[in-house]
C-alpha positions in Angstrom: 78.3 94.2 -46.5 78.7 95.7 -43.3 76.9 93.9 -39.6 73.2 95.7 -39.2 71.7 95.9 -36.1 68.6 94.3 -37.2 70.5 91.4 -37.0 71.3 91.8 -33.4 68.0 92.8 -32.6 66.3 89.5 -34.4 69.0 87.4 -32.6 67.6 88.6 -29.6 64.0 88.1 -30.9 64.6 84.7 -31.6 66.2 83.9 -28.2 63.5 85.6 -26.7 60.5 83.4 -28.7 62.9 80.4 -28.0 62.6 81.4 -23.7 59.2 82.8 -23.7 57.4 79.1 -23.0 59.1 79.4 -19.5 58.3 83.0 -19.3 55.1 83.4 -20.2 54.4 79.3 -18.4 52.8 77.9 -21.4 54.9 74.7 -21.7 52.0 73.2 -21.5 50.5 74.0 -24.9 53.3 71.9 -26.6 52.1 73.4 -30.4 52.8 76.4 -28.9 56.3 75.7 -26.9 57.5 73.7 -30.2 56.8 76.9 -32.5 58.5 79.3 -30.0 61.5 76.8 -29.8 62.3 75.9 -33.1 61.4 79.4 -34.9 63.2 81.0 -32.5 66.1 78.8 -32.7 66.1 79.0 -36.3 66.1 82.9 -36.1 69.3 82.4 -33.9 71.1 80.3 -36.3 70.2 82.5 -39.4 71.2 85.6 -37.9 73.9 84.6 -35.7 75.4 83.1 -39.1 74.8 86.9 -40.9 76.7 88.3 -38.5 79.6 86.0 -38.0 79.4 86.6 -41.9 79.1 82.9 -42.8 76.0 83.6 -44.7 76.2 87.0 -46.7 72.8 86.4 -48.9 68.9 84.9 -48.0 68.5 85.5 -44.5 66.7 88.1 -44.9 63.9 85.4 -47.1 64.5 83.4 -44.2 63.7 86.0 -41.5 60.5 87.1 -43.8 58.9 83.5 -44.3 59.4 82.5 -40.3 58.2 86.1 -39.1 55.0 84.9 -41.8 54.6 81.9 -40.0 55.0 83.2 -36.6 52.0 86.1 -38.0 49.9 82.7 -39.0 51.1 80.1 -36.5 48.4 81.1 -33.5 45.7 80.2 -36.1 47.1 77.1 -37.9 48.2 75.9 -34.3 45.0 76.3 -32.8 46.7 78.6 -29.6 44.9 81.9 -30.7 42.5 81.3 -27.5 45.0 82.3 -25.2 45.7 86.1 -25.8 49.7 86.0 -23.9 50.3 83.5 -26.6 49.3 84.8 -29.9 50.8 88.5 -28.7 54.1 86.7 -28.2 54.0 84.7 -31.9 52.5 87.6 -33.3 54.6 90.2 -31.8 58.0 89.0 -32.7 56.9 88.0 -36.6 55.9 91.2 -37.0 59.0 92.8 -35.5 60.8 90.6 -37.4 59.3 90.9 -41.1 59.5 95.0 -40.3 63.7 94.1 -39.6 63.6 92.1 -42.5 62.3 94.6 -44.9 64.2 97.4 -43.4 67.2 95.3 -44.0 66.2 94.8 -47.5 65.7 98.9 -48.0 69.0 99.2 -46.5 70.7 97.2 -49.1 68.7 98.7 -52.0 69.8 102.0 -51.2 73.3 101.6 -50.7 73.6 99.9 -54.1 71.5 102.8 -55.7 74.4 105.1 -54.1 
């Protein structure tokens, strides 16, 4: 299985989420700043793990449950007041389920071949 550059691209999604508290200043909405860190991290790890090929298989289940989360996490949270905030969360689960699926399609096809 050859290195995508979704995998790249959700790396630097998740280091993104995981620096956007001191970005976007909302380390003071700690539900918010503890999602950004730890999904983000955790997008990091996964993907940084793909690529190094350490893990060939599930990151892309990974990648699709935590870009879910981020999707829900505004509402469950109780940060969807603040518009900067739920764009960010939002944002980069989106991005991320899209990567995860193309990822998936990828895969498909190239067996199919």
């Amino acid at each position: 299985m050859s290195i995508r550059w979704q995998d790249w691209t959700v790396v630097f999604l998740g280091a993104w989420l995981a620096m956007s508290p001191w970005q976007l200043e909302f380390t003071l909405n700690h539900p918010a700043t503890a999602n950004a860190c730890g999904v983000g991290m955790v997008l990091v790890l996964f993907n940084v793990m793909s690529v190094a090929r350490l893990m060939e298989l599930g990151q892309e289940i990974v990648n699709i449950m935590a870009g879910f989360w981020l999707i829900l996490s505004p509402y469950s949270l109780n940060f969807s007041e603040s518009r900067s905030l739920t764009l960010d969360a939002m944002g980069v689960g989106i991005a991320v389920v899209c990567l995860a699926f193309w990822q998936i399609f990828d895969a498909v096809r190239l067996v199919r071949k």
